[in-house]
N, C-alpha and C positions, 0 to 999 in steps of 0.2 A: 504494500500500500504506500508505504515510505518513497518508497521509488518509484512507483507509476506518479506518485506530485511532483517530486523531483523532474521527472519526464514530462511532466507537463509543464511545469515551470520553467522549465529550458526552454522545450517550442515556442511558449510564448514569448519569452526574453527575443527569442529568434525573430519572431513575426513582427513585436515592437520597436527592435534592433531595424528589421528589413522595410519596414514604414518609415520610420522615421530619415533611413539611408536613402530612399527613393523620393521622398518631397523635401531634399536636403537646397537651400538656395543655391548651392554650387553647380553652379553653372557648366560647367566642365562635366560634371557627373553627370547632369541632367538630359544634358547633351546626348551624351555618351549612349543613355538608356534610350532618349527616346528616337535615336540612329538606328540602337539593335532592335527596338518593335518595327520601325518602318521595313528594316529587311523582315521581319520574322511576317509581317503581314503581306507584304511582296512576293514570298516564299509559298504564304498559304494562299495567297493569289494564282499561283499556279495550278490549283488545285482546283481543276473546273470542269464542270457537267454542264455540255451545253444543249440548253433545249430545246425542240425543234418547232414550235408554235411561239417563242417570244426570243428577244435581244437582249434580253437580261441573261448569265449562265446561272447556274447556283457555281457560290464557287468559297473560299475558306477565307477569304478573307474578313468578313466581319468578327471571326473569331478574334484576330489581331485587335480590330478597333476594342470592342468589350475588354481582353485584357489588357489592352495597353491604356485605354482609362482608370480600369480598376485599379491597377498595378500603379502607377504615375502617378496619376492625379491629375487634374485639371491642366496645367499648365502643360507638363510635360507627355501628356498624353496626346492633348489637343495638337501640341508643338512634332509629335510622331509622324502624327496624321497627314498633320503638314508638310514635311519633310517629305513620304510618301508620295503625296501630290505633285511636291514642284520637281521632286527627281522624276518622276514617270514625264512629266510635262517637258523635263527638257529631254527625256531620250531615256532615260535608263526603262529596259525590259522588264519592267514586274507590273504594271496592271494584267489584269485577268489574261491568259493567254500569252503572254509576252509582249503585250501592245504597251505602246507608249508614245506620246505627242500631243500637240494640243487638240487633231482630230479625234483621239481617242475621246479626251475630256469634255467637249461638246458633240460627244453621239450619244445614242439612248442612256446607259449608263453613265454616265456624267454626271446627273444629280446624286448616286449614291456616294458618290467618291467626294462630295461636299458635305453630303451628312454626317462622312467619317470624323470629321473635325468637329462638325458640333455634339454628335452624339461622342466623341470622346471625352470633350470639354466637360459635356454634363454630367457624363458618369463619374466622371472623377471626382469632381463638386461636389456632388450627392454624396459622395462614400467619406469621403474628408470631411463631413456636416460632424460626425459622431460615431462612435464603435457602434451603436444601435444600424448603421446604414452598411454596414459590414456583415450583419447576420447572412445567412445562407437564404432564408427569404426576402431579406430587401437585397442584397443584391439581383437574384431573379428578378426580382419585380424592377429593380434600376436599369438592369439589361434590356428586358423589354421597354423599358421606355426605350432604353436608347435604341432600340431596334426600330423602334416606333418613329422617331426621328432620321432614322435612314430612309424608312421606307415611306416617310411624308417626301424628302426631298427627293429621292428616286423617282415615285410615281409622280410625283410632281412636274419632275423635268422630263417625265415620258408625255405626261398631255400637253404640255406645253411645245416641245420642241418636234413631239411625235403629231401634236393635233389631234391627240387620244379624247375619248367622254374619261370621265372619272370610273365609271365602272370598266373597262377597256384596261386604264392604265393599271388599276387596281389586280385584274383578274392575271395581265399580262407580269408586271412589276412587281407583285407582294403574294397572292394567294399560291403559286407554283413554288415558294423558299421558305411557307410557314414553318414546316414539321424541321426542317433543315436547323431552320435557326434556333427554337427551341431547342433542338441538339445543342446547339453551340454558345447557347446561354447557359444551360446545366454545366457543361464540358467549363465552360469561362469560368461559372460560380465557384463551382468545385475547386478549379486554382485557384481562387480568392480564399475559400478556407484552407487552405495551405500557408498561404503566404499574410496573410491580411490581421493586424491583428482584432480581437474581439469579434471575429468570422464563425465562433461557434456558440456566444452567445445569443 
């Protein structure tokens, strides 16, 4: 009994330790981390089912955005996202497919790749409020907003730019990635009770 507190006592020094290191002002650090999510989301960008009735693929990267809010925080999550964006913008190969350019970022997909930034900003916000925003349900429930928030500006920029109805943009943009994504809000969470402190209260 002595030792499973002890053991638990350590993880959490860890978690408290690993929070604290990652919304550290150092700038260099911040940097550093939020470099390695834009590859880690690049990476899982590769990772694509493309469908054969709409422009959208299912593909891994929102997993990147989710933890790389969680994980960061606000700034440096958002500041990932970012990075993400303007390296594919100027050339580098990691949007879905391999694609990269500013024609990629003004085709149908192009509003998701703007959400990434706001839905990362917000999740991180949200989880940095309190350890209560770190539990295993409000994260879920944070994720899905910010999922929510991908998939306003996604479908969004699919009626606008596509000339969709709302229901069109909806059926094409969002209802074909639900089941996917709830994957990848558990799979995200999950890493948040790993890493996060006060994630299993």
């Amino acid at each position: 009994m002595l030792l499973r507190t002890l053991m638990q006592n350590q993880v959490a020094a860890l978690r408290q330790g690993y929070f604290e290191w990652s919304r550290t002002d150092d700038w260099v650090r911040g940097l550093s981390l939020a470099c390695l999510f834009a590859v880690a989301t690049g990476l899982l960008a590769q990772v694509r089912v493309v469908l054969p009735f709409t422009p959208v693929p299912i593909t891994g990267q929102t997993l990147g955005v989710l933890l790389a809010g969680s994980l960061l925080g606000a700034r440096f999550g958002a500041l990932s996202m970012g990075i993400y964006l303007a390296l594919g913008l100027v050339g580098v190969p990691w949007f879905a497919g391999g694609d990269s350019g500013l024609l990629y970022l003004v085709g149908p997909t192009g509003g998701y790749l703007a959400g990434f930034i706001v839905a990362a900003w917000f999740l991180g916000k949200a989880t940095d409020r309190s350890a209560s925003m770190r539990s295993p349900v409000a994260q879920v429930a944070l994720m899905g907003a910010g999922m929510v928030i991908i998939y306003t500006f996604g479908a969004g920029w699919l009626m606008v730019g596509s000339h969709l109805s709302l229901g069109l943009a909806l059926g094409l943009g969002v209802v074909p990635f639900l089941i996917g994504d709830v994957l990848k809000i558990l799979l995200a969470a999950s890493t948040g009770m790993l890493l996060l402190p006060g994630a299993r209260k």
